[in-house]
C-alpha positions in Angstrom: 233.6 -5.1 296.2 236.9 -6.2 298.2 236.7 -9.5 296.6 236.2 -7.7 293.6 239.7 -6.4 293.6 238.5 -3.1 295.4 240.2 -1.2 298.1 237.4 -0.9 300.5 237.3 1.9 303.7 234.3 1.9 305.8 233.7 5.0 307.5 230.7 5.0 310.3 229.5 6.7 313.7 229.7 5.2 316.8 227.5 5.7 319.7 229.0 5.4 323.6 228.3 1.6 323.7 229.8 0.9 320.6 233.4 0.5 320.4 236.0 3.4 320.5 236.6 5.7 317.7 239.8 4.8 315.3 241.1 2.8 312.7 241.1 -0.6 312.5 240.8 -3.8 309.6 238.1 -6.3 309.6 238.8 -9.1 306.3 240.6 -6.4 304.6 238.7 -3.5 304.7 239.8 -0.2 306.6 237.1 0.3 309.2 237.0 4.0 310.8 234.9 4.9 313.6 234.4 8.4 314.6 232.3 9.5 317.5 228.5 10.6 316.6 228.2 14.4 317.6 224.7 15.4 319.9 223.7 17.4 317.5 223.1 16.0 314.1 220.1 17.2 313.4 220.6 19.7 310.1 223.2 20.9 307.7 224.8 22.7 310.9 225.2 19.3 312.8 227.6 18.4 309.2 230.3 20.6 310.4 230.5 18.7 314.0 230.1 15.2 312.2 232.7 16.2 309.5 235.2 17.7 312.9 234.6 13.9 314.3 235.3 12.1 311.4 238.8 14.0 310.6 239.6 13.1 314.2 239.2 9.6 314.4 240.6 8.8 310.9 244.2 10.3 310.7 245.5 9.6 307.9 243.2 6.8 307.1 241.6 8.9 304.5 244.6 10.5 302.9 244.8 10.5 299.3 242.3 10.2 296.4 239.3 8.0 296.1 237.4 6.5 292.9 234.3 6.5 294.7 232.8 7.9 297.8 229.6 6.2 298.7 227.0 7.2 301.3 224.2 5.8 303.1 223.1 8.1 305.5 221.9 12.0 304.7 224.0 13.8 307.2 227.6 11.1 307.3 226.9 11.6 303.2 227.5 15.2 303.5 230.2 15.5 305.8 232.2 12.8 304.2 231.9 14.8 300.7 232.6 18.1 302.3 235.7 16.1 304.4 237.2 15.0 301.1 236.3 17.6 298.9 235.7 16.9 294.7 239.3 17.0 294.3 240.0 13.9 296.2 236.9 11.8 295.7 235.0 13.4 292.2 232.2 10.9 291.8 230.2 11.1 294.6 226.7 8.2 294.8 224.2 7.4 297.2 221.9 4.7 298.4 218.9 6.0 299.5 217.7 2.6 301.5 214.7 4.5 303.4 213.9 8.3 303.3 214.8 9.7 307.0 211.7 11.4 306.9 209.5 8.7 306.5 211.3 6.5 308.9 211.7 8.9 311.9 207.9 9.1 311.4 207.0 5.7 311.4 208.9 5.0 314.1 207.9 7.8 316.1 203.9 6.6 315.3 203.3 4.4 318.0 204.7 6.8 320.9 203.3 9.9 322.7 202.5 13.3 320.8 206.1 14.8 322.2 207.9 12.2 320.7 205.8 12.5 317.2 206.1 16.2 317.0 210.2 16.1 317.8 210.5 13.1 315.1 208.7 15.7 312.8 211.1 18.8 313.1 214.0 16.4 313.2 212.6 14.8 310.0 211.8 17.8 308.5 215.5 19.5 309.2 217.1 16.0 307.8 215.2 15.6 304.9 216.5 19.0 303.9 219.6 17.0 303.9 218.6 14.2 302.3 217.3 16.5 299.4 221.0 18.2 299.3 222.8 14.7 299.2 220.5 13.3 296.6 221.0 16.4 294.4 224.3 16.8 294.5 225.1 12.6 294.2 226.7 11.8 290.5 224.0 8.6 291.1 221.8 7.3 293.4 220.7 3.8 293.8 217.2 2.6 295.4 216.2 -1.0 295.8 212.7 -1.2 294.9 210.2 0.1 292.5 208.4 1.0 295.9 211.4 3.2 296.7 212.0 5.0 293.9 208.3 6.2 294.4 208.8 7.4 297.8 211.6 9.6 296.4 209.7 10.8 293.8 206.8 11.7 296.6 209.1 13.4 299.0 212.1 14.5 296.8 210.2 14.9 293.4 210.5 13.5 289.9 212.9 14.6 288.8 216.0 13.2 291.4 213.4 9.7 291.2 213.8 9.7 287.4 218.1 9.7 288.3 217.5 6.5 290.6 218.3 3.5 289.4 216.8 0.2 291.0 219.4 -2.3 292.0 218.3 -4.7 294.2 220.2 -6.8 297.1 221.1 -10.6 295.9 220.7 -14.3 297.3 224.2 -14.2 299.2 224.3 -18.1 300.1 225.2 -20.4 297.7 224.0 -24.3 297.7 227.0 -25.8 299.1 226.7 -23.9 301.9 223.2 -25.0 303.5 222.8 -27.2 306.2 220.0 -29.6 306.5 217.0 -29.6 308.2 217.3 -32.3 310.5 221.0 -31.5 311.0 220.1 -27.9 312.0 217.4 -28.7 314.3 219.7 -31.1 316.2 222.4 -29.0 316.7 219.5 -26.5 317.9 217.7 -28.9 319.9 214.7 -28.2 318.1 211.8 -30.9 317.6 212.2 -32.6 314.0 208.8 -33.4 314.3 207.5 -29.6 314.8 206.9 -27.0 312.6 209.1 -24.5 313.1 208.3 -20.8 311.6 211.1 -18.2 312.1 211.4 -14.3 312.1 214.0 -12.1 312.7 212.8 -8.2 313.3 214.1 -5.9 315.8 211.1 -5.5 318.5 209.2 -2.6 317.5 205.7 -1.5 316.2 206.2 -1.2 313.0 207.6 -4.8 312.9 204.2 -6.1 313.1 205.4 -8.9 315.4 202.6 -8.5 317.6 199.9 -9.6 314.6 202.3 -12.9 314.7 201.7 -13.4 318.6 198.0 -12.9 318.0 198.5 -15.4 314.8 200.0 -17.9 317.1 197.4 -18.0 319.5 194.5 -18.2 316.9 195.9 -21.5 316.0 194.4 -24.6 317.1 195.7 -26.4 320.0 197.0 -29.3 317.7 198.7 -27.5 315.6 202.2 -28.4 315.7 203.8 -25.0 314.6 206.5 -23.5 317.0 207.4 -19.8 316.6 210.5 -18.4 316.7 211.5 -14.7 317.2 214.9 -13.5 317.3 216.0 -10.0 317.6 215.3 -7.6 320.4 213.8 -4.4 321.5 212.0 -2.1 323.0 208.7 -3.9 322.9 210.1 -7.7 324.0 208.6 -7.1 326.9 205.1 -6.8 326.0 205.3 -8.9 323.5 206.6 -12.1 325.4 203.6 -10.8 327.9 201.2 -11.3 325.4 202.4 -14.8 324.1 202.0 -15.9 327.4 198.7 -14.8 327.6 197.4 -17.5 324.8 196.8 -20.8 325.1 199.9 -21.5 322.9 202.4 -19.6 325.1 204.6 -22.4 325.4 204.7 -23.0 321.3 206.7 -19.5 321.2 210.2 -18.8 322.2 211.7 -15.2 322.1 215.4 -15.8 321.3 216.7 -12.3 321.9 219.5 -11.0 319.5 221.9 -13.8 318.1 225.4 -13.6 316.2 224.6 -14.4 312.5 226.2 -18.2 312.4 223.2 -19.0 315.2 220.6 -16.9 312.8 221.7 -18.5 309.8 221.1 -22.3 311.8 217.9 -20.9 312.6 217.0 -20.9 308.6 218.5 -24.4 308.1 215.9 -25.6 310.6 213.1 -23.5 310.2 209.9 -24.5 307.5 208.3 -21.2 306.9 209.5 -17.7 307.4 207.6 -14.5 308.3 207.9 -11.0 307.5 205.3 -9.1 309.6 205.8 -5.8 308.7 202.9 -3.3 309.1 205.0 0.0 307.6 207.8 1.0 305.3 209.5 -1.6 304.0 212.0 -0.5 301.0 212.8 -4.0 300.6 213.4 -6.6 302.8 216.7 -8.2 302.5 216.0 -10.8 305.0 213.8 -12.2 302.1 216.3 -13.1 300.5 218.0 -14.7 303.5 215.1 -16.9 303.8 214.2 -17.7 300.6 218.2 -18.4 299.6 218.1 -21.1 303.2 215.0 -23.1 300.8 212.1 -21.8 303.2 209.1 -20.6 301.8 208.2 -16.8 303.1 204.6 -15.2 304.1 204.7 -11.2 304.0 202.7 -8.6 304.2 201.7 -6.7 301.8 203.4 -3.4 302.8 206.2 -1.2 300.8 208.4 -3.3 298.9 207.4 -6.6 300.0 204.5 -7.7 297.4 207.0 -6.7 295.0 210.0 -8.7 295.6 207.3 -12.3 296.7 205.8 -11.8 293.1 208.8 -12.9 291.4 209.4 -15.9 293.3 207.1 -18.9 293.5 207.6 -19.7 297.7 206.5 -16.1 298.7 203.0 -15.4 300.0 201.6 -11.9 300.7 198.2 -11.8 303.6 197.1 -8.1 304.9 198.8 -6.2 306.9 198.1 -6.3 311.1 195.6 -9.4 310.1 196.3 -12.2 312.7 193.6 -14.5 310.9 195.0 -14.4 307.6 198.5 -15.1 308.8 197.2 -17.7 310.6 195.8 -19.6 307.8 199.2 -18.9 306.0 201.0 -20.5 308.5 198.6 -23.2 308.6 198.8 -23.9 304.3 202.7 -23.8 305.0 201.7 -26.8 307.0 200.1 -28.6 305.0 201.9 -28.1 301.9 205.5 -29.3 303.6 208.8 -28.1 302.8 210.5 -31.8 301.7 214.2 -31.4 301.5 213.5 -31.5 297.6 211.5 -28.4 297.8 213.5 -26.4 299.6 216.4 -27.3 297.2 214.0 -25.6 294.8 213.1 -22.9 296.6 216.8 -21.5 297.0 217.8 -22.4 293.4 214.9 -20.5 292.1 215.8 -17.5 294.7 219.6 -17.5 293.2 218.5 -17.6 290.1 215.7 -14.6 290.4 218.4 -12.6 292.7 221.8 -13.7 291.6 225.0 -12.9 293.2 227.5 -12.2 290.6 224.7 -10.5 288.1 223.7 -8.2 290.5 227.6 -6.5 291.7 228.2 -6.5 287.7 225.3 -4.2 287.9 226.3 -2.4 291.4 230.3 -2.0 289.7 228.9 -0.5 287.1 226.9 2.4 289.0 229.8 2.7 291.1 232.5 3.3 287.5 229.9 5.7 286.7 227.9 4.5 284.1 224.4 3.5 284.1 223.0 -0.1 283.5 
């Protein structure tokens, strides 16, 4: 939107680690940080997040605003109350994954304390989330798949108000780097396979069903796997890698600045998405498919839907180490030529393009609907 002609203001918590609250510019956009409260919990935690947000900014928010645009339940309301209908009157939200649903999830694989606390702070926020999505002049979704999780846990009627805009292929052509260019400035074997994810390390990743995939995989096989990103469950996950007979075809990257990831898709061959719960879209689709690499995904929340309309996608079950193995192991034998992946990322501009798609977004944002 800034390159759009749009005066831009980002306005977003910070936790201890992060960097101090206050005002600064990042490529001509206002960025202001403001200290997350403890509690944050339920429309009484707005009050405290609204307090922090006043102090940090100044007069970074004075004046009126076309547009104020949230993306979190309880920052959403706060900012709103903050600025009041006088100085920002059309008020829209994206709802990228109900808070409900996602403390749930993530809460699943831990101990019955943790699940129960994730359920009375997901119960308490979606209270919130309702509020927001009611009183929002528009909301946006991305998927089909979301729009019907709104309608399960918000009701028809506010998923009847949601319009699907989905994200777009942000690369263009003459920005890609080649294969063998990529792998030498990595140090990567030309002659390997390489397949590529990037999740943050937790269950409901599935990165664990891609370990197990791995080490299914014959002894020959020349595929090398590549995860970058980091979390909680690195540990046991690089534990079981080297458990298999193919520990040493696996490296765990850690997290990597975006130049590195994006040299990681020049010079990778396949991409995987191993999700085994709530996905509302998967932007990093897009990422791959926009690099030229072909993607296997599972066939959780949104990510059937977005594979279907491109030819390179491929969707196995769910936690099902076999069947990604043998999707890995098509991949191989079907080769990404350099003339391929030039098809793959034309196709994905064209079936998620860039200029079509903020049309669409500037146009929710003015107000009126597409």
């Amino acid at each position: 939107m800034r390159r759009r002609g749009w005066q831009v203001t980002m306005l977003g918590g910070s936790l201890e680690a992060d960097p101090p609250p206050g005002v600064s510019d990042v490529d001509g956009m206002r960025i202001v940080r403001y200290r997350l409260p403890r509690r944050r919990w339920d429309l009484r935690g707005t009050a405290a997040e609204e307090d922090a947000m006043k102090a940090a900014a100044g007069t970074a928010l004075d004046g009126g605003w076309d547009v104020l645009h949230g993306h979190a339940p309880l920052s959403a309301l706060a900012a709103a109350s903050l600025l009041g209908r006088e100085r920002a009157s059309r008020r829209v939200y994206t709802l990228h994954s109900p808070v409900r649903r996602e403390l749930a999830v993530n809460a699943a694989s831990s101990g019955a304390a943790t699940r129960a606390s994730a359920a009375l702070k997901g119960a308490l926020l979606g209270r919130v989330e309702r509020r927001v999505l009611e009183r929002s002049d528009g909301v946006q979704v991305l998927s089909n798949y979301s729009r019907g999780l709104v309608a399960e846990l918000h009701g028809r009627a506010l998923a009847e108000r949601s319009e699907i805009i989905p994200w777009f292929v942000e690369t263009d052509a003459a920005s890609l780097v080649s294969r063998d260019e990529a792998c030498t400035s990595l140090g990567w074997a030309r002659d390997a396979f390489h397949v590529l994810t990037v999740r943050r390390l937790v269950w409901r990743m599935g990165v664990d069903a891609l370990v197990r995939a791995n080490a299914g995989l014959p002894g020959s096989s020349p595929i090398h796997v590549h995860v970058v990103g980091d979390g909680p469950e690195r540990a046991s996950l690089e534990r079981l890698a080297r458990s298999g007979a193919r520990d040493g075809q696996m490296t765990f990257h850690g997290g990597l600045p975006q130049p590195a990831v994006d040299l990681m898709y020049a010079a990778a061959d396949a991409f995987v998405l191993p999700t085994v719960s709530l996905e509302g879209f998967g932007l990093i689709i897009l990422e791959a498919l926009g690099a030229g690499i072909p993607v296997i995904g599972t066939d959780v929340g949104a990510i059937p839907e977005v594979l279907s309309r491109v030819s390179a996608g491929t969707v196995v079950a769910a936690a099902d180490p076999g069947a990604l193995g043998g999707a890995l192991q098509r991949c191989v034998e079907a080769g990404t030529p350099p003339t391929r992946r030039a098809e793959i990322a034309g196709e994905a501009r064209r079936t998620f393009p860039r200029a079509a798609t903020l049309d669409r977004y500037e146009t929710f944002l003015r107000g009126a609907r597409h």
